[in-house]
C-alpha positions, 0 to 999 in steps of 0.5 A: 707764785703757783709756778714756784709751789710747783717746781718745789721751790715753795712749800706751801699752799697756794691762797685762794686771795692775794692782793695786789694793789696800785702804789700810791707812788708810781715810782714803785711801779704799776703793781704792789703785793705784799704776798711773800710776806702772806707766804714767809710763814707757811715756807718756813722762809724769811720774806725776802727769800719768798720775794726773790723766788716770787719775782723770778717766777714774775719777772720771766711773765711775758708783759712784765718789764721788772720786779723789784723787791722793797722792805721786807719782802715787798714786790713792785711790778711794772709792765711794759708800756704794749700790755698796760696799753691792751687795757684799752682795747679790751675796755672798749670792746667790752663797753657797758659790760666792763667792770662787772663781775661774780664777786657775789655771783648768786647771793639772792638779797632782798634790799629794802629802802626808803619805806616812808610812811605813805601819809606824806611826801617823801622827806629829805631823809627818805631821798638819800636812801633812794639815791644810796639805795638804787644805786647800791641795787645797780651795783650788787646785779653788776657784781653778780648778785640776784637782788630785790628791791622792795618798799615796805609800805605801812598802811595799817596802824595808827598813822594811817588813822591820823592821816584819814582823820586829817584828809577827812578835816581838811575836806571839811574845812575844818583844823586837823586834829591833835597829832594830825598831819598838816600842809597843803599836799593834805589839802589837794589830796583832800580837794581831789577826793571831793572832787573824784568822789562825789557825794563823799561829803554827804556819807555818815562819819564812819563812812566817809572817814573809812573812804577817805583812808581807802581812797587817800591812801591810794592817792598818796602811794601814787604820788610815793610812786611818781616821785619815785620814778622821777627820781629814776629809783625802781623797786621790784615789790611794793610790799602791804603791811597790811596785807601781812594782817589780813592774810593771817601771816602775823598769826603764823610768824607768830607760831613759828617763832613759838615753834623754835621756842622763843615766844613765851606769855605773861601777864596776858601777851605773847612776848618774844624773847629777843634777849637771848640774841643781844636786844636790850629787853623782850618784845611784846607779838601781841598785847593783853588787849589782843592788839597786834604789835609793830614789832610782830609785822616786823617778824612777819615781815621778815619771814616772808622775805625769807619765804620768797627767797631771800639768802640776805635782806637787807634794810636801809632805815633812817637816822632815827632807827638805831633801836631797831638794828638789836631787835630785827637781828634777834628776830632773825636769830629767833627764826632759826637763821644767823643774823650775822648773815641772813640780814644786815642793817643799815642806819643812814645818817641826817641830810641838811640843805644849805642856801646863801649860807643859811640851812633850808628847813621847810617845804612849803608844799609839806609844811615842816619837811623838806621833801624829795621834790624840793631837792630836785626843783633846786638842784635836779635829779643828776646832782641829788642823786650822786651827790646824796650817793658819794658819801658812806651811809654812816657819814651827815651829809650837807647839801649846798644848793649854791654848790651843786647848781654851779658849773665848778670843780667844786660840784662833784656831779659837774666835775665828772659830768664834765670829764664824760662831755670833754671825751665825747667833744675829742671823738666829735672833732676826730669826726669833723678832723675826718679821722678816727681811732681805726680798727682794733687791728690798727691799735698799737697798744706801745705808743701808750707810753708816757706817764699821763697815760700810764696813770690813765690806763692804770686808774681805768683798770682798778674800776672791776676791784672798786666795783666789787668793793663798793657790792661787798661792802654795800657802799656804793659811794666807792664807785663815785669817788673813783669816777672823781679821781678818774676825772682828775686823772683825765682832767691832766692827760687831757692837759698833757697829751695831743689826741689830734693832729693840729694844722697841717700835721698828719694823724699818727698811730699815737694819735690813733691809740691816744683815741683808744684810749680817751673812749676807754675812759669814757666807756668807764666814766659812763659806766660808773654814772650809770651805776649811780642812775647819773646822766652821761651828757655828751655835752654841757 
């Protein structure tokens, strides 16, 4: 195309984007684009004339066996069976490296997710966005992005009174109080301050009910903490809300948003006027009575993200949050930034857990949730992770315990698992065989030639555009239904094609590529687990 705009055969400007997508049928070739079709317009020409210039130019590229011209003006390319093949050799060579790429090369996003409550343990809700969330971390510093991920912790207000008042009951033995929380983490947390504190009983009332807050709340971060690790979900920052008050950092939101001219008092408080930007009524900062909303952390919040360098924050809230996205977004606006850039808001939708056909609704440990350590105790890390992470954050999601702790293509996790395990066993009797791929010098990307093949190296090369798609468009599930068709695509090679002399045959140079080409796809395979935070077992 570049070369036809500049001999003068096209007039037009050359688009920054084209795309080029693999046809759903191979009989169309290893490549189509709708280019000519983009450019028709522009050229003041019909398509087809676009297309024959275009394919001339492609057709004398060395690699590309032919160009044929469908429809209106569709181009189908396919290239010889020596260039697809060095798609190989490049992604062995590239190993863990291949795939990444600067499709958001820069972009400095602050991504927050999970942010439970810290007055119990992480729920079922709270475990999908730690698996999405991590994940979709690993992907955006893979597509070139400067990411933080951040757990807002809300330990002030209400809630945290409630769970000092329970700790203080329980350790008391006496009920929990009227909208308190109950089940026996709220006892053990309860014993071991007893324990680890002695003479705590023997405080006056307001004493020890400000100990037990202090002190419980330290307890239950930590475990927040050590589930979260174990879970293999990493955060940059563990952001106080309370440190947002003691700092004075609300007051000074507060006059800032004044400053913009959106902060108005009536009937006593400071209101916000997120109308103006979309919400369904304003918002109180600060009560009549002085008290200091939820929503006036919120913008606090927000600005310090801002304040620390963040182009885009993103939030990950649960399903019980839609209310939310109008009033963070107006906030945003209401700061002087543009809240169709700056932020984007993600509402993850509910997760339910199936057993024997029944749903599972409690956990003994919490009492009325399912929490994050009961998923892994029935399934395990691996399948919790891809499997809460395969699924777009807007879409429920059913987790059948049966399913995911069988070893059938049934199980997602086990299915691609299992693809990884079948590569490395080929590279395991390659060695007991005492043969090997040889050097790059020794690779003869042309015997790469039959169809199996082709599908495979053609599958191998959409991972850096999956990859990209799944940073751009913050659905890392993209990454794990393609690992799913990768597996599929290996699954037949696999079924198809001799990757090892057998008896007494001699290794060939198609064995040799054929080598190549089973550790190019599991160098794939295991980088896409990665970026799911997914084991590649080399056996199973």
């Amino acid at each position: 195309m570049r070369t036809a705009v500049e001999a003068g055969e096209l007039t037009v400007t050359v688009p920054e984007h084209v795309t080029v997508e693999r046809p759903k049928n191979r009989d169309h070739g290893d490549y189509a684009t709708n280019v000519a079709l983009q450019l028709a317009k522009p050229a003041g020409k019909p398509p087809r004339a676009v297309a024959e210039l275009v394919a001339a130019r492609l057709r004398e590229l060395p690699g590309v066996a032919k160009v044929d011209i469908a429809g209106p003006g569709f181009l189908n390319i396919t290239f010889d069976a020596a260039t697809q093949g060095e798609l190989a050799r490049t992604i062995v060579e590239a190993g863990a490296a291949y795939g990444r790429n600067d499709a958001l090369k820069g972009l400095k996003i602050n991504l927050e997710f999970v942010s439970a409550n810290p007055t119990g343990p992480i729920h079922i809700g709270g475990v999908r966005w730690a698996a999405v969330g991590d994940s979709l971390a690993r992907v955006l510093k893979a597509t070139g992005a400067d990411v933080t991920t951040e757990y807002y912790l809300n330990d002030a207000g209400v809630q945290i009174s409630k769970f000092a008042a329970s700790l203080q009951a329980a350790a008391n033995g006496r009920p929990a109080p009227e909208d308190g929380y109950v089940g026996e983490y709220i006892v053990d947390i309860a014993k071991a301050l007893v324990e680890g504190i002695p003479g705590v009983l023997d405080l006056p009332v307001d004493e020890q009910l400000e100990t037990f807050r202090v002190e419980g709340l330290k307890l239950m971060v930590a475990e927040i903490q050590r589930s979260m690790t174990e879970f293999g979900t990493h955060f940059d920052t563990w952001f106080s809300e309370k440190s947002l008050h003691d700092s004075g950092a609300v007051e000074k939101a507060i006059e800032r948003l004044r400053a913009q001219g959106h902060v108005f008092d009536e009937d006593g408080a400071i209101w916000l006027r997120t109308t103006d930007f979309g919400d369904d009524k304003d918002r109180v900062l600060i009560k009549a009575d002085g008290e200091t909303t939820y929503f006036a952390a919120d913008a606090a919040y927000y600005l310090s993200k801002r304040d620390r360098g963040s182009e885009v924050s993103v939030y990950m809230l649960g399903a019980d949050h839609h209310g939310y996205v109008n009033r963070l977004k107006a906030i945003v606006a209401c700061a002087g930034d543009d809240m169709d850039r700056n932020i984007e808001v993600k509402i993850g939708q509910f997760v339910k857990m199936l057993r024997d056909g029944e749903e599972v609704r409690m956990s003994k440990r919490a009492g009325n949730i399912i929490t994050i350590d009961d998923v892994v105790d029935w399934i395990g890390v691996d399948a919790a992770r891809y499997t809460l992470a395969r699924s777009s954050t807007d879409s429920t999601i059913t987790l059948d315990i049966n399913v995911l702790t069988s070893q059938s293509n049934e199980n997602p996790v086990f299915y691609v698992q299992y693809a990884h395990t079948r590569m490395c066993g080929v590279a395991r009797k390659a060695k007991e065989l005492g043969v090997d791929k040889g050097s790059a010098e020794d690779f003869k990307p042309e015997l790469l030639a039959t169809q199996w093949e082709s599908d495979m190296l053609g599958e191998l090369g959409e991972f850096p555009r999956i990859l990209a798609k799944a940073g751009q468009t913050r659905e890392p599930h993209h990454v794990a239904r393609y690992l799913e068709d990768l597996a599929g695509v290996y699954h037949r090679l696999y079924d198809n094609c001799m990757f090892l002399p057998k008896g007494d045959e001699e290794m060939t140079d198609t064995h040799r590529a054929r080598l190549w080409l089973v550790e190019a796809a599991r160098t794939v395979v295991a980088n896409g687990l990665t970026l799911l935070g997914v084991t590649a077992p080399e056996r199973m």
